[in-house]
Backbone as CSV, one residue per row, in Angstrom:
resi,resn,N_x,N_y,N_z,CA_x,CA_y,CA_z,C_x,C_y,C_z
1,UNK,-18.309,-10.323,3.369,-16.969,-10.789,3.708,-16.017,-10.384,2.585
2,UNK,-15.281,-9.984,3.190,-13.870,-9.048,1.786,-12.844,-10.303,1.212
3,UNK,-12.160,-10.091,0.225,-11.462,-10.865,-0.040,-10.181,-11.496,1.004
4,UNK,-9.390,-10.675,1.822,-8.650,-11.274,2.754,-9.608,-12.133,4.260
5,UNK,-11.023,-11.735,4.336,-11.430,-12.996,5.593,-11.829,-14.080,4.599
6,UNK,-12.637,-13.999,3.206,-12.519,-15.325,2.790,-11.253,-16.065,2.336
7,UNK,-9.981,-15.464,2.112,-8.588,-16.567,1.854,-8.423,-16.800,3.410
8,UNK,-8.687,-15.592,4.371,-8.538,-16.469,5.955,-9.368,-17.895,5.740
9,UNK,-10.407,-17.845,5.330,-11.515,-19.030,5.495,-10.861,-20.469,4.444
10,UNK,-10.348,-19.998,3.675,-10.268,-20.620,2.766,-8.509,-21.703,3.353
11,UNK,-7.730,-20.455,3.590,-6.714,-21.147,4.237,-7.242,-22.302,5.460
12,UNK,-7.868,-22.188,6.507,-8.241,-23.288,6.781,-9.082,-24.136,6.443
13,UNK,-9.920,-23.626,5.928,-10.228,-25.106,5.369,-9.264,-26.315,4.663
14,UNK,-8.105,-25.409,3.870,-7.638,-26.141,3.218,-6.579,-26.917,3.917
15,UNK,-6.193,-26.254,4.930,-5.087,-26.747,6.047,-5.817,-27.544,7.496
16,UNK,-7.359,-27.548,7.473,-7.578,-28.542,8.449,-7.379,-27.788,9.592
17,UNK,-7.691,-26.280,10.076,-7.220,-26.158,11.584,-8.107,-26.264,12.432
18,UNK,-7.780,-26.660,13.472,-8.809,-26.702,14.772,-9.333,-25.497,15.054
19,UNK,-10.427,-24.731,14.480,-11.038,-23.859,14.321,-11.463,-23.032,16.244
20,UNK,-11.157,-24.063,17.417,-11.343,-23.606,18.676,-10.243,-23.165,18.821
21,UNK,-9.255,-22.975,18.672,-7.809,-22.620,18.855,-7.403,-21.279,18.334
22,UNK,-8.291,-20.323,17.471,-8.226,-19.280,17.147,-9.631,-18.823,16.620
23,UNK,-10.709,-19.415,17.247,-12.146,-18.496,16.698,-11.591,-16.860,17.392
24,UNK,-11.091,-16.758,18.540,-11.130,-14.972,18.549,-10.049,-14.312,17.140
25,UNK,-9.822,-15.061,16.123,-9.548,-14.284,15.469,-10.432,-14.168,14.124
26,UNK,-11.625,-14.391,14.326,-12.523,-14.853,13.213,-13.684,-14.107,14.002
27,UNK,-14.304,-13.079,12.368,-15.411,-12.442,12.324,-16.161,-13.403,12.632
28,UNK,-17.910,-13.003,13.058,-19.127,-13.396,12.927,-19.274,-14.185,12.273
29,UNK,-19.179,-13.465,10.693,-19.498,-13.739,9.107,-18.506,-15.031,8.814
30,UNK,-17.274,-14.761,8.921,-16.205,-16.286,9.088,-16.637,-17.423,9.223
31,UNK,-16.931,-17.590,10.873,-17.864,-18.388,11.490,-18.895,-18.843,11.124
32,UNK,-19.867,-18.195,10.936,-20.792,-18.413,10.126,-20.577,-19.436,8.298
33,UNK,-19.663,-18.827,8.171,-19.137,-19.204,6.653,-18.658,-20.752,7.191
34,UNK,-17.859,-20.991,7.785,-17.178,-22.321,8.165,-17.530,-23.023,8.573
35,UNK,-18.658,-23.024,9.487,-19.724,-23.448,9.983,-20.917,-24.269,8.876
36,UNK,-20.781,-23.368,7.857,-21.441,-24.227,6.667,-20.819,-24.733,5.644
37,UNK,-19.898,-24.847,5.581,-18.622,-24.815,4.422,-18.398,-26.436,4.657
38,UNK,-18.466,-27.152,3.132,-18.140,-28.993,3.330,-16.771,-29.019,3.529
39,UNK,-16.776,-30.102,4.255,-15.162,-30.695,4.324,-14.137,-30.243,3.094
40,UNK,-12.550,-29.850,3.283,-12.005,-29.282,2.144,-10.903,-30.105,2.894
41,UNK,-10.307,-30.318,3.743,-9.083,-30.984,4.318,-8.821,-32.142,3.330
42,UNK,-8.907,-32.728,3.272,-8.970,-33.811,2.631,-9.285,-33.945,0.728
43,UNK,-9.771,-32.689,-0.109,-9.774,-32.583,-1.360,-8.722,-32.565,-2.141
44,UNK,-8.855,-33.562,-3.168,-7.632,-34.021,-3.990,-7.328,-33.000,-5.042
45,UNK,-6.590,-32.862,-5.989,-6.771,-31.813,-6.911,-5.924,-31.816,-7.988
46,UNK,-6.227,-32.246,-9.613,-5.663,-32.337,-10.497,-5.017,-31.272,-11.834
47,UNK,-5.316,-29.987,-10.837,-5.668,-28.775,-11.959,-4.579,-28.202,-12.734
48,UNK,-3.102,-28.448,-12.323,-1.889,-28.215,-12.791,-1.512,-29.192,-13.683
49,UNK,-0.726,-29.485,-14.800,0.090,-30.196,-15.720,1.244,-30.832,-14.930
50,UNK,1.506,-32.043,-15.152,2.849,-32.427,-14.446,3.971,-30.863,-14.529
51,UNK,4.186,-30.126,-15.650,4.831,-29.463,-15.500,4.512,-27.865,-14.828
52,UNK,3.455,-27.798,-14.922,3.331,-26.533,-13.929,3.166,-26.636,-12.309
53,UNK,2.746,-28.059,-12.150,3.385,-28.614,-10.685,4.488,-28.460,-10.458
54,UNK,5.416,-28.809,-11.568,6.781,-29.127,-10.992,7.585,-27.347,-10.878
55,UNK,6.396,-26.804,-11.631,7.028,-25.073,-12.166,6.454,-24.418,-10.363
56,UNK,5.613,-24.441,-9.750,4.785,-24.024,-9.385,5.423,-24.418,-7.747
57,UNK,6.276,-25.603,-7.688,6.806,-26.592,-6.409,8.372,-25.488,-6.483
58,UNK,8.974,-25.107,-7.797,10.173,-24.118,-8.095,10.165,-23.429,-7.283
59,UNK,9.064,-22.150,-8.106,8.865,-20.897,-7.618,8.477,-20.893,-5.570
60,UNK,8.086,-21.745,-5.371,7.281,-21.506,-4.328,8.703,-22.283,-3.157
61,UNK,9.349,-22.816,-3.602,10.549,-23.036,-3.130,11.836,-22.278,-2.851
62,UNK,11.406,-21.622,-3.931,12.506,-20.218,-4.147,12.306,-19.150,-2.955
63,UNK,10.494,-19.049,-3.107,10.165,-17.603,-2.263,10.956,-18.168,-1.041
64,UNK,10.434,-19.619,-0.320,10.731,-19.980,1.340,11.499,-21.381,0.944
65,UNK,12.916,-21.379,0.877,13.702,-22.336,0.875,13.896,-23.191,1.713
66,UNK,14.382,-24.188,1.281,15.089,-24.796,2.921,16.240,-24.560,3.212
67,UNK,16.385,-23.934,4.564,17.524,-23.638,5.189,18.166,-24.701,6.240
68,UNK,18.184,-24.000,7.531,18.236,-24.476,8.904,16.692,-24.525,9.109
69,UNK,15.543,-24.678,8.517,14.351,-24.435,8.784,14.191,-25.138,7.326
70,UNK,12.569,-25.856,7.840,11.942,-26.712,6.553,11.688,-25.483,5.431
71,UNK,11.541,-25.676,4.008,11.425,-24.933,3.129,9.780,-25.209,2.551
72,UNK,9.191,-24.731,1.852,8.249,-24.364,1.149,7.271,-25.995,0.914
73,UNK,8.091,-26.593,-0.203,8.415,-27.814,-0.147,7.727,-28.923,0.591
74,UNK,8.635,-28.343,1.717,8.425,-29.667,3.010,7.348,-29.198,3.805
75,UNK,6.881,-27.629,3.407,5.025,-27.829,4.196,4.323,-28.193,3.204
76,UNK,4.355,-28.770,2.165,2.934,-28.749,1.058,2.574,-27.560,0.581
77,UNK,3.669,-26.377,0.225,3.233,-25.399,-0.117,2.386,-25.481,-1.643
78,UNK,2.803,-26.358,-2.280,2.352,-26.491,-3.569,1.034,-27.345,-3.503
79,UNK,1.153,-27.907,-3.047,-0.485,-28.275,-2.764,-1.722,-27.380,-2.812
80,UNK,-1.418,-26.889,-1.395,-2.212,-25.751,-1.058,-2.249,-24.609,-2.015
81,UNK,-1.463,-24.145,-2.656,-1.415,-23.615,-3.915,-2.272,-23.846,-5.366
82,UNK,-2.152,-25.646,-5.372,-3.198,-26.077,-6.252,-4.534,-25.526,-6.192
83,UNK,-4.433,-26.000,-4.536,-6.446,-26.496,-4.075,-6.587,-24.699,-4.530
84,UNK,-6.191,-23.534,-3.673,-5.748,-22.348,-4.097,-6.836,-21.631,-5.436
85,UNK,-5.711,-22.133,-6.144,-6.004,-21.773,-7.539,-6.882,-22.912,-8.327
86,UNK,-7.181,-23.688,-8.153,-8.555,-24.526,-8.530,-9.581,-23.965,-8.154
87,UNK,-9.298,-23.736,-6.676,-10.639,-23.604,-6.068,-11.179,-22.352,-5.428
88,UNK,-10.206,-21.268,-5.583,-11.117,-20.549,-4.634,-10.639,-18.936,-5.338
89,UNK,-9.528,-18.952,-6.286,-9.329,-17.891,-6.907,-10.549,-17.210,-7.731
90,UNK,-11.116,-16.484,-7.848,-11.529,-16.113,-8.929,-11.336,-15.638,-10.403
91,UNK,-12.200,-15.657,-11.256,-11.959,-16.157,-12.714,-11.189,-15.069,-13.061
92,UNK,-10.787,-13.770,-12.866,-9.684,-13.121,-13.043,-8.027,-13.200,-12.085
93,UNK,-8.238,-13.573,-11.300,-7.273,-14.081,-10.723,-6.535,-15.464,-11.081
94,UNK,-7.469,-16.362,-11.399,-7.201,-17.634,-12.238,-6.531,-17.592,-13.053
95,UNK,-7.074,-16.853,-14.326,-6.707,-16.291,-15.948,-4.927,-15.543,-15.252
96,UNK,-5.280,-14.541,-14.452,-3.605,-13.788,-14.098,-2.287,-15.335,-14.162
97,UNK,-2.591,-16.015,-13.046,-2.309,-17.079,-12.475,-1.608,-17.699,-13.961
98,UNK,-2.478,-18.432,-14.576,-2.102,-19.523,-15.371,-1.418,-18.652,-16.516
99,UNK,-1.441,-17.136,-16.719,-0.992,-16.601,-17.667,0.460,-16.549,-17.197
100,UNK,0.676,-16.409,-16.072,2.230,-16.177,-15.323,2.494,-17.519,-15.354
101,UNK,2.248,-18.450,-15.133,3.007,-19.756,-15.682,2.844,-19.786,-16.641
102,UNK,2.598,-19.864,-17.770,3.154,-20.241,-19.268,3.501,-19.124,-19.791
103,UNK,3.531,-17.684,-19.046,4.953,-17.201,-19.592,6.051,-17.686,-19.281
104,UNK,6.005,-18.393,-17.761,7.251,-18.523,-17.412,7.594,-19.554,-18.080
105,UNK,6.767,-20.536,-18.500,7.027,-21.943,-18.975,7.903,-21.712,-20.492
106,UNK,7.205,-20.573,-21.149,8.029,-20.496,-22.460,9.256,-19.351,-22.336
107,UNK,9.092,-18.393,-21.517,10.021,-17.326,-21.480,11.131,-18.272,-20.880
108,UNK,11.442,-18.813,-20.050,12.920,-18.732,-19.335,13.082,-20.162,-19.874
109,UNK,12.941,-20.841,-20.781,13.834,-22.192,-21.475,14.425,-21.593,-22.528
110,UNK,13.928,-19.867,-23.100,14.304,-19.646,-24.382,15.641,-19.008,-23.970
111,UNK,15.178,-17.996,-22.784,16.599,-17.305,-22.036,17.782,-17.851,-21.388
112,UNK,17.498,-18.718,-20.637,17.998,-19.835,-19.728,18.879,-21.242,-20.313
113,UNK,17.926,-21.507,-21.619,18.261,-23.191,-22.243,17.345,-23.771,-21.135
114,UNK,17.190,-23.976,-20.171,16.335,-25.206,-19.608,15.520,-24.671,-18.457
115,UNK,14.223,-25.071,-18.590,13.232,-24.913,-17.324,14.169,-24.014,-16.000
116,UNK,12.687,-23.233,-15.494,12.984,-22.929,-13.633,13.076,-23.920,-13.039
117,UNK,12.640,-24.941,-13.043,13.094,-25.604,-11.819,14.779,-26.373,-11.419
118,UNK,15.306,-26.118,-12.741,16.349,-26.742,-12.963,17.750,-25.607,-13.238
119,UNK,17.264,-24.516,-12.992,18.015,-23.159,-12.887,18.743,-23.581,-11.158
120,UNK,20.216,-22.419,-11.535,20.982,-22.248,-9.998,19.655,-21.533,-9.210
121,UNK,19.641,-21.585,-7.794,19.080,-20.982,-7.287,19.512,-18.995,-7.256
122,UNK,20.353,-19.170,-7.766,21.271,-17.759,-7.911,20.019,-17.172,-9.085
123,UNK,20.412,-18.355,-10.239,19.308,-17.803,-10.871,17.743,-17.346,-10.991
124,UNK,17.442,-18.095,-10.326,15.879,-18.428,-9.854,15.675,-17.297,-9.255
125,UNK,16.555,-16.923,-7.886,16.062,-15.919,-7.140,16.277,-14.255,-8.442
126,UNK,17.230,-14.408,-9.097,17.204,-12.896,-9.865,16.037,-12.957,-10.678
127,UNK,15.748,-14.083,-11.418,14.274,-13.505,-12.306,13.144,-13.485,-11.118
128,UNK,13.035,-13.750,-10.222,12.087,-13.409,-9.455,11.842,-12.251,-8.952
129,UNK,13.428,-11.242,-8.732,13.280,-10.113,-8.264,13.068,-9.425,-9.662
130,UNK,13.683,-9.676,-11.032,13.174,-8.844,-11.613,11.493,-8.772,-12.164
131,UNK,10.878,-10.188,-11.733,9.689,-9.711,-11.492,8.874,-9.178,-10.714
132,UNK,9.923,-9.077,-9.621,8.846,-8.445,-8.173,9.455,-6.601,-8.888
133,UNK,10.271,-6.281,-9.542,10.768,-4.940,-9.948,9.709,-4.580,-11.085
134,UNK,9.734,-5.316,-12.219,8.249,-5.181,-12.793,7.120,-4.925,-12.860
135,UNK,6.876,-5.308,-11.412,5.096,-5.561,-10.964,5.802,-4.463,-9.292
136,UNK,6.552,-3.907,-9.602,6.317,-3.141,-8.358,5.441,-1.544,-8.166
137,UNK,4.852,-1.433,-9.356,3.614,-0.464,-9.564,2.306,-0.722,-8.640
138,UNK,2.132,-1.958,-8.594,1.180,-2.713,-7.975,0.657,-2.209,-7.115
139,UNK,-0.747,-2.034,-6.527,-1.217,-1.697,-5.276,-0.456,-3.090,-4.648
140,UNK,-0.360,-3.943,-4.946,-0.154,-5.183,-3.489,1.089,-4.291,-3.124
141,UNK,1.957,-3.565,-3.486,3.330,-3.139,-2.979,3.198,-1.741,-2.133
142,UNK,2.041,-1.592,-1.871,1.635,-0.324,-1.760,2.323,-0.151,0.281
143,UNK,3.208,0.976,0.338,4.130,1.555,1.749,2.859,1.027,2.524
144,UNK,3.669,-0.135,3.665,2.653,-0.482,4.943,1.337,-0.626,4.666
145,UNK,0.990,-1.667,3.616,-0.205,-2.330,3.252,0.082,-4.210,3.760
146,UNK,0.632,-3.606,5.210,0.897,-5.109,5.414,-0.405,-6.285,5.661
147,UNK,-1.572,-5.982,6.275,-2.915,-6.852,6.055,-3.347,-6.189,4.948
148,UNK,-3.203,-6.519,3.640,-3.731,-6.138,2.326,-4.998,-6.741,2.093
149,UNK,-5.855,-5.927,1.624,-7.009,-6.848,0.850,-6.607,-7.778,-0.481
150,UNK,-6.967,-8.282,-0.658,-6.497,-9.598,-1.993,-7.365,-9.179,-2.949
151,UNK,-6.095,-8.381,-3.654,-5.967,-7.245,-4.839,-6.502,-8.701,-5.965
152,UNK,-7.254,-8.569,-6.787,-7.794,-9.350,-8.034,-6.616,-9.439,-9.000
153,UNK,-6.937,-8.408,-9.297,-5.560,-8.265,-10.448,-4.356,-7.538,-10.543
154,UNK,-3.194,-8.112,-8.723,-2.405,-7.962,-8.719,-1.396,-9.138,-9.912
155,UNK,-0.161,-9.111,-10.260,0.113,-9.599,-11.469,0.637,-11.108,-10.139
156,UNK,0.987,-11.895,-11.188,1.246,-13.040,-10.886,2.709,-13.419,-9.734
157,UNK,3.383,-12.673,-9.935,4.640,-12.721,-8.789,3.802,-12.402,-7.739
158,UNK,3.102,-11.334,-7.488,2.121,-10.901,-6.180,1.512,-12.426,-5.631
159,UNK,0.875,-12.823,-6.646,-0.388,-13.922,-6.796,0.320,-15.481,-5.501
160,UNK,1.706,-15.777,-6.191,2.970,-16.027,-5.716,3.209,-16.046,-4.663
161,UNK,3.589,-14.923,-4.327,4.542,-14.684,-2.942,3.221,-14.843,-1.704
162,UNK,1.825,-14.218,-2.109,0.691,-14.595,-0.551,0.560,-15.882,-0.989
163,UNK,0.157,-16.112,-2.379,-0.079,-18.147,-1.563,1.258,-18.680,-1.099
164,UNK,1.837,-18.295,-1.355,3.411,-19.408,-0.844,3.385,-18.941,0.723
165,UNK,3.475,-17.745,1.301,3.408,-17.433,2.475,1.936,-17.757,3.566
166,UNK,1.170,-17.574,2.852,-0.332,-17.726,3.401,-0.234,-19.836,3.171
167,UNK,0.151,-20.742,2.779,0.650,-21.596,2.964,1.237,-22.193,3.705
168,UNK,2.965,-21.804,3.959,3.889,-22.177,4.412,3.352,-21.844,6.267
169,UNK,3.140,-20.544,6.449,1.896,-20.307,7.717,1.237,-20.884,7.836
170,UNK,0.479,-21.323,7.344,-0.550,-22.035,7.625,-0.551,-23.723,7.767
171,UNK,0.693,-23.862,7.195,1.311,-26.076,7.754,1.389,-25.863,9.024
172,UNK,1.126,-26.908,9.488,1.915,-27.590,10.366,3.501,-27.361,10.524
173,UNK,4.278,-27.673,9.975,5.804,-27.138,9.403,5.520,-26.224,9.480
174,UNK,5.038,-24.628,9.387,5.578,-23.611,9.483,5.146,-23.224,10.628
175,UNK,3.764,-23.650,11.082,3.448,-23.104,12.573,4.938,-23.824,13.635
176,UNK,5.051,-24.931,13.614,5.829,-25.755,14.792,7.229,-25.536,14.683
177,UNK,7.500,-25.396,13.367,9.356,-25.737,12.807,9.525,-23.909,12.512
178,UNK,9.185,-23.198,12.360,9.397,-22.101,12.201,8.861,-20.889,13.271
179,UNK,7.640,-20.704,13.690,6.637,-19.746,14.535,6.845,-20.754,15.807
180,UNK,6.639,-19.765,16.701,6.736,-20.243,18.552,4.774,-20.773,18.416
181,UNK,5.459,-22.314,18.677,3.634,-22.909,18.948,3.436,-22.870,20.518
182,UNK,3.836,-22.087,21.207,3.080,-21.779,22.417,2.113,-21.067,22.599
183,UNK,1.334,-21.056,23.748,0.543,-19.893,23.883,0.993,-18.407,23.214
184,UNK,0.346,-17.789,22.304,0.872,-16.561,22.141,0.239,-15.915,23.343
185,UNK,1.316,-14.519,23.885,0.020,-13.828,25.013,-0.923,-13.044,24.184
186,UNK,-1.641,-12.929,24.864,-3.196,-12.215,24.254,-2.917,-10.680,24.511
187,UNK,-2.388,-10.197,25.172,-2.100,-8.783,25.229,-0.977,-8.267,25.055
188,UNK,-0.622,-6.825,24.762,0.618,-6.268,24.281,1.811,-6.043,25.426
189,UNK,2.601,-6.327,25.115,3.838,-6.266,26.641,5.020,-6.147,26.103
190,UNK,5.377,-4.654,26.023,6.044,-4.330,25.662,7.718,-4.177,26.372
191,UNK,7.914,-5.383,27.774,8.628,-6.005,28.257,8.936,-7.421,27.975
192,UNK,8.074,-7.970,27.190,8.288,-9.265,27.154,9.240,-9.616,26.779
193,UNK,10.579,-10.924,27.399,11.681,-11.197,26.794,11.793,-11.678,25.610
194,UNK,12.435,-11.232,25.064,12.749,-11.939,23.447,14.216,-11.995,23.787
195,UNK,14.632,-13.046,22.748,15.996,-13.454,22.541,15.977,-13.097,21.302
196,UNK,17.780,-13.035,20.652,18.082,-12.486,19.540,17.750,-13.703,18.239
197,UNK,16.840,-13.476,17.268,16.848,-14.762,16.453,15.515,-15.062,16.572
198,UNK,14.786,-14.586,17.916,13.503,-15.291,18.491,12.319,-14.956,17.257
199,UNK,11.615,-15.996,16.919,10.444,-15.997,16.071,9.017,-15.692,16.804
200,UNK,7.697,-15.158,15.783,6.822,-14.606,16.227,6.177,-15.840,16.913
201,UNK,4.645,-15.737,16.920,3.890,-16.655,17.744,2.833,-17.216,16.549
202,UNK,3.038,-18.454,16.382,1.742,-18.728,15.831,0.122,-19.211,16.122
203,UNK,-0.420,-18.115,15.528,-1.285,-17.822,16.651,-2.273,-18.789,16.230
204,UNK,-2.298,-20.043,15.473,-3.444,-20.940,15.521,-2.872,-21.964,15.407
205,UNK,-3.448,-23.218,15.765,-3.037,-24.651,15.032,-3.788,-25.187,13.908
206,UNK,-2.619,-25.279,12.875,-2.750,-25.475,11.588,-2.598,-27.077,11.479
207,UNK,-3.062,-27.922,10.554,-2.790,-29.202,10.487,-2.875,-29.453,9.096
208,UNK,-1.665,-29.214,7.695,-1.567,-29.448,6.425,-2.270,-31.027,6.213
């Protein structure tokens, strides 16, 4: 199993989904895996500092705000982020991880005067792009690598932007308040009506 079907596996577990509601999108090996895998819905998790929670609830707020639509935030993106990086990153991905927060923790109070989380959002969003400009060498950035394998030691903005998204997808809040929770159709129809604005289909039920 490659690194993107185990964060598939891993995302639900950690989000609780009704695993009958999208087994056709799950390998053999998946199945198999989840099938033996202990309860994770429900695991508590202490692995962040009050302040890299509160650093970590920022950033991940920044990527998916609240708009006219719940933000980052209001699915438990930071949660899932914790369990995440406690639990299922590996020990170079970990090390990336915690190294990108306490740069950020000491770099931007020295630049700034006071913490990210307490920056304009004006601000927030520019050091973010100049770290997505930084780290844009990256295989994760690599032209139409849109199902990417989960690059080890892509740098920490990368690390970022899939858990916050692989998250916010995966609530409750983002399947219902954001993605069409209807039946998606199962086949391609390249008539099907869409309206202007209209959102994709989410194709499982997620329960944060």
């Amino acid at each position: 199993m490659n690194r993107r079907e185990f964060l598939e596996c891993a995302a639900v577990l950690v989000s609780g989904a009704a695993l009958s509601n999208f087994a056709h999108a799950l390998s053999a090996e998946q199945m198999v895996h989840l099938a033996n895998a202990p309860a994770f819905t429900s695991r508590s998790v202490d692995y962040f500092s009050p302040e890299q929670r509160q650093l970590v609830a920022a950033i991940a707020e920044a990527i998916i705000p609240r708009t006219d639509t719940p933000g980052a935030i209001d699915a438990g993106v930071p949660h899932f982020i914790e369990l995440m990086v406690a639990y299922w990153l590996n020990d170079e991905e970990r090390t990336i991880f915690n190294g990108g927060l306490k740069e950020m923790a000491t770099r931007i109070p020295g630049e700034y005067g006071k913490p990210f989380a307490q920056l304009s959002s004006e601000q927030q969003l520019a050091i973010l792009t100049a770290m997505e400009d930084a780290a844009s060498d990256s295989p994760w950035y690599a032209r139409g690598n849109i199902r990417r394998a989960f690059i080890s030691d892509a740098p920490f903005i990368c690390q970022m932007k899939e858990l916050t998204v692989w998250g916010f997808f995966t609530s409750e809040v983002g399947a219902t308040k954001v993605l069409q929770y209807n039946v998606m159709p199962m086949r391609f129809d390249g008539h099907a009506p869409r309206t202007p604005g209209e959102t994709t289909w989410a194709p499982f039920n997620f329960y944060h």
